[in-house]
N, C-alpha and C positions, 0 to 999 in steps of 0.2 A: 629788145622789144618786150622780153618778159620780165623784165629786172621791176622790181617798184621799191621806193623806199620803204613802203608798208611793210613788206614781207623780207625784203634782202637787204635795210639797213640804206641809212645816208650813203655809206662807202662805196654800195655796187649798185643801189638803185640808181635811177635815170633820172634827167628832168621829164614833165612834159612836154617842154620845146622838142628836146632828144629825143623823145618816145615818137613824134608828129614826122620829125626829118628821117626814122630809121624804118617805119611805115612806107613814105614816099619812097626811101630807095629798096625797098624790097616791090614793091610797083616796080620801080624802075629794071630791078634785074630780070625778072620775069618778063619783061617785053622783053630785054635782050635777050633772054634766055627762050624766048617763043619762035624769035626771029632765027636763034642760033642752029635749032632742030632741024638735024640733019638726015633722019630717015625715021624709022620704024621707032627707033631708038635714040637718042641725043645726039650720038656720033655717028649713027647711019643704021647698017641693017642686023648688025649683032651689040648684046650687052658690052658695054666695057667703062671703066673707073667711074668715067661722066656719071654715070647710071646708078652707079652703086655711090657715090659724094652725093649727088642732089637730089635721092629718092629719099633718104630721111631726113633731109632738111625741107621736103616736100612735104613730108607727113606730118613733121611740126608745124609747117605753114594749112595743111588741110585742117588740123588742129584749132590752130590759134583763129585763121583770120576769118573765118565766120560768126565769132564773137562779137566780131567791130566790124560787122554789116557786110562783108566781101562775098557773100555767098559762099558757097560752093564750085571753086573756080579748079576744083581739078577733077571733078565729075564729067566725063566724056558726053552724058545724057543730058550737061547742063547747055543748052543751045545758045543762052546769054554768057558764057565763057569768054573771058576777052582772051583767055586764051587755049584756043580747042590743039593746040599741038603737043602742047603740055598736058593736058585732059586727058587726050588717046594714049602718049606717052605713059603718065601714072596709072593708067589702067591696064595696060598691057604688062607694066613689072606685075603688078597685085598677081597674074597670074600665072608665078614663078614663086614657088614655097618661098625660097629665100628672102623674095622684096614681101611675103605677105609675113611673113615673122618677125621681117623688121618693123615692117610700120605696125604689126600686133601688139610686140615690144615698146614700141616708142608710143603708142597711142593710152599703153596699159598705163603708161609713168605720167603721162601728163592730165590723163581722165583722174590718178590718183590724187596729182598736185592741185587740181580743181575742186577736188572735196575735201581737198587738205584749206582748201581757201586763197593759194597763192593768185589767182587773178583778181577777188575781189579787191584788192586798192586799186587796182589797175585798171578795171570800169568805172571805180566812183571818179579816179584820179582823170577820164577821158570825160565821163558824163558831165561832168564838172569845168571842162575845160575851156580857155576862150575860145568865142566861134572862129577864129582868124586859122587856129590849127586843123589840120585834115587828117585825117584814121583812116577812112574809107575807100580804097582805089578801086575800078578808075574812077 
């Protein structure tokens, strides 16, 4: 999703076709992954791996996808959330040092890669794009 030929080169950038289809299946896992939630926490009533795998893959998704219009979709206060299990979920790690250092961490690298410039090919490359492709979910 964050590859652009602008910034990472023909070899690792993406198409925009690629960029439209890998949007839609991040939509996709996230309803699975909404419907998946099985208590307090991913797997039920205590932290475990689930938690610690898709909390900073979460934080790069709180990151990126409000860029390309998704709002703020792991805000618990967000009440247009399509998905509020996920929401209560990512906010309840944030208050455990550990989950708030990592997405401290992971938030510091990619705020930096944004004033480094890395996403600007990557809006003009959508802003530009045919109407037929979708960014946006849901």
């Amino acid at each position: 999703m964050y590859l652009s030929t602008g910034w990472h080169g023909a070899a690792r950038g993406i198409t925009i076709e690629d960029r439209a289809a890998k949007f839609e299946e991040i939509y996709k896992q996230l309803v699975w992954l909404e419907a998946a939630v099985a208590g307090e926490y991913l797997s039920g009533s205590k932290v475990t791996m689930s938690d610690m795998t898709w909390f900073p893959t979460c934080t790069f998704m709180e990151f990126m996808l409000p860029k390309y219009g998704w709002g703020e979709i792991f805000d618990a206060s967000n009440s247009s959330t399509p998905f509020p299990k996920l929401a209560q979920w990512y906010t309840l790690c944030q208050e455990m040092e550990g989950f708030r250092d990592t997405r401290a961490e992971i938030w510091e690298y990619w705020d930096e890669m944004e004033k480094k410039g890395q996403f600007e090919p990557i809006m003009r490359e959508i802003e530009e794009a045919p109407v037929h492709l979708k960014f946006k979910f849901p």
